[in-house]
C-alpha positions in Angstrom: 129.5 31.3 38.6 128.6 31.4 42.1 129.7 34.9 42.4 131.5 37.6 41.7 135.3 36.8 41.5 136.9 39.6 43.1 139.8 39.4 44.6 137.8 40.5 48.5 135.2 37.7 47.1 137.7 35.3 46.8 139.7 36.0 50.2 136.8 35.2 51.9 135.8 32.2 50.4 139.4 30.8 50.8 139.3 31.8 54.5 136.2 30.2 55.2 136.7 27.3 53.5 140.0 26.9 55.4 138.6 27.6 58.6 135.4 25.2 58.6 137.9 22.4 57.4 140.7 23.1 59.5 138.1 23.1 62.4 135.8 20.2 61.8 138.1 17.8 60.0 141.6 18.8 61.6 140.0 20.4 65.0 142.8 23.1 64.7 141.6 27.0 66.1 141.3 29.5 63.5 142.1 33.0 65.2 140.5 34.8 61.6 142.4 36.8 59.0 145.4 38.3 59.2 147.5 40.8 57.1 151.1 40.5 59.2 153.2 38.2 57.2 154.1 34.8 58.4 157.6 34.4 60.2 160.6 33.7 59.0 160.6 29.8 60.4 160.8 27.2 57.7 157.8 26.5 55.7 156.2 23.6 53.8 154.4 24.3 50.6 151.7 22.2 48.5 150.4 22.5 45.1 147.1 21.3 43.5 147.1 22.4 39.7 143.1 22.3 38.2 141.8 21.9 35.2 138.1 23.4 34.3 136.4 26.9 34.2 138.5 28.5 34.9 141.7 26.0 35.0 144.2 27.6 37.3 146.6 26.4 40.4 146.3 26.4 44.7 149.3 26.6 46.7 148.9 26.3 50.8 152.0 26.9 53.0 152.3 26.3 56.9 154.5 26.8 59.4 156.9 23.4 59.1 156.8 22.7 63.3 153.1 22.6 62.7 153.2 19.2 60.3 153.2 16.8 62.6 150.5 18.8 65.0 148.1 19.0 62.1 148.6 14.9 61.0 148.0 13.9 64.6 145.0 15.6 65.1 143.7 14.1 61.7 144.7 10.7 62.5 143.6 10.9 65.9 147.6 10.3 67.5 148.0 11.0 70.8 151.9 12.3 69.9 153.7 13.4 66.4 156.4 10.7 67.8 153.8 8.0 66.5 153.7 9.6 62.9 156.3 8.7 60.5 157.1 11.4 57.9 155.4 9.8 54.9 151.6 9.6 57.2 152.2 13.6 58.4 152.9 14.4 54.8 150.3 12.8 53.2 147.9 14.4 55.6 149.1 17.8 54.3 148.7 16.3 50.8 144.7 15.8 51.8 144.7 19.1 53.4 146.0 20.8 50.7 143.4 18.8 48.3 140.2 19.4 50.6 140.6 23.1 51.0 141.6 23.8 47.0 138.4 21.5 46.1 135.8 22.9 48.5 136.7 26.2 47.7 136.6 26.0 44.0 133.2 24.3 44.2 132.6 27.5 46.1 134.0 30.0 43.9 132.7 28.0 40.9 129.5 26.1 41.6 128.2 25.9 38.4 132.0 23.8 37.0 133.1 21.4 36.9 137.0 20.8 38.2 139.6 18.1 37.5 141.9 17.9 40.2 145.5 16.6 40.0 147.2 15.1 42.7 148.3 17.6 45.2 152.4 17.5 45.5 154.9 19.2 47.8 156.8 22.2 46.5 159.5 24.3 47.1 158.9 27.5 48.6 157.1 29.6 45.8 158.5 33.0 46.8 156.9 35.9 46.8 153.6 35.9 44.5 153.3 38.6 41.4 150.8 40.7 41.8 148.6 40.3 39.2 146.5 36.9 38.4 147.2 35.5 42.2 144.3 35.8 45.2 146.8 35.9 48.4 144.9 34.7 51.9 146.5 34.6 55.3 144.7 32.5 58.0 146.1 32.8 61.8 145.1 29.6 63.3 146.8 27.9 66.6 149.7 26.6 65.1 151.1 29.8 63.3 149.9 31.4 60.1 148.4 29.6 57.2 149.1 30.9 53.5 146.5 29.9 50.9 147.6 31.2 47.5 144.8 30.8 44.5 145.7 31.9 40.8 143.5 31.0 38.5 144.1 31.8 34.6 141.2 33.9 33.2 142.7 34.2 29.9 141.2 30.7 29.3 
């Protein structure tokens, strides 16, 4: 174990993660953290469930009028009118992927993870409190949820 998995430890490492891939592979601002919950506009959610030690599941959700910002700056499009839905969601699919796998290699360095295909969700509702890390990320297109529970019991 790379550290201490604390529920602080665990915060930052999802925030950092998020914020050196949202900013080098997206080239999307990230204002920091933020405790104000996001706004009441729709959101898309995304799922990666994970195998290994400890096997658990990551769920990111973004503001829905952001999709088609994040995609084009991915895919280097001048507009979201160039994108069709499929290409903007599968970009959130390989968001969703990148940030759940660098951060468990974070959290986890010494295990190995087995990944599944990331998948859209519906909106998860609110999280119970007990077995789920919680991170909010303010970047420039609204407020970023991360959402980390991994099963300790295992």
């Amino acid at each position: 174990m790379s550290e201490m998995l604390t529920v602080p430890a665990i915060e930052r490492i999802l925030r950092q993660t998020a914020q050196e891939v949202l900013e080098t592979m997206f080239f999307i601002g990230v204002e920091g953290a933020t405790s104000a919950a996001p706004g009441e506009s729709a959101r898309l959610w995304f799922q990666v469930r994970f195998q290994g030690s400890p096997p658990g599941t990551f769920q990111l959700g973004l503001p829905a009028m952001a999709s088609g910002d994040i995609a084009s700056a991915f895919l280097g499009v001048a507009s979201e009118d160039d994108l069709a839905d499929r290409e903007a969601e599968n970009v959130l699919l390989e968001l969703t992927n990148v940030i759940c796998g660098n951060a468990l290699s974070r959290l986890e360095s010494d295990s190995a993870f087995d990944l599944e295909a990331p998948v859209p969700i519906p909106d998860p509702g609110p999280i119970s409190p007990s077995g789920t890390t919680r991170c909010l990320v303010q970047t420039d297109l609204g407020t970023m949820e991360l959402r980390l529970a991994l099963d300790a019991s295992v």
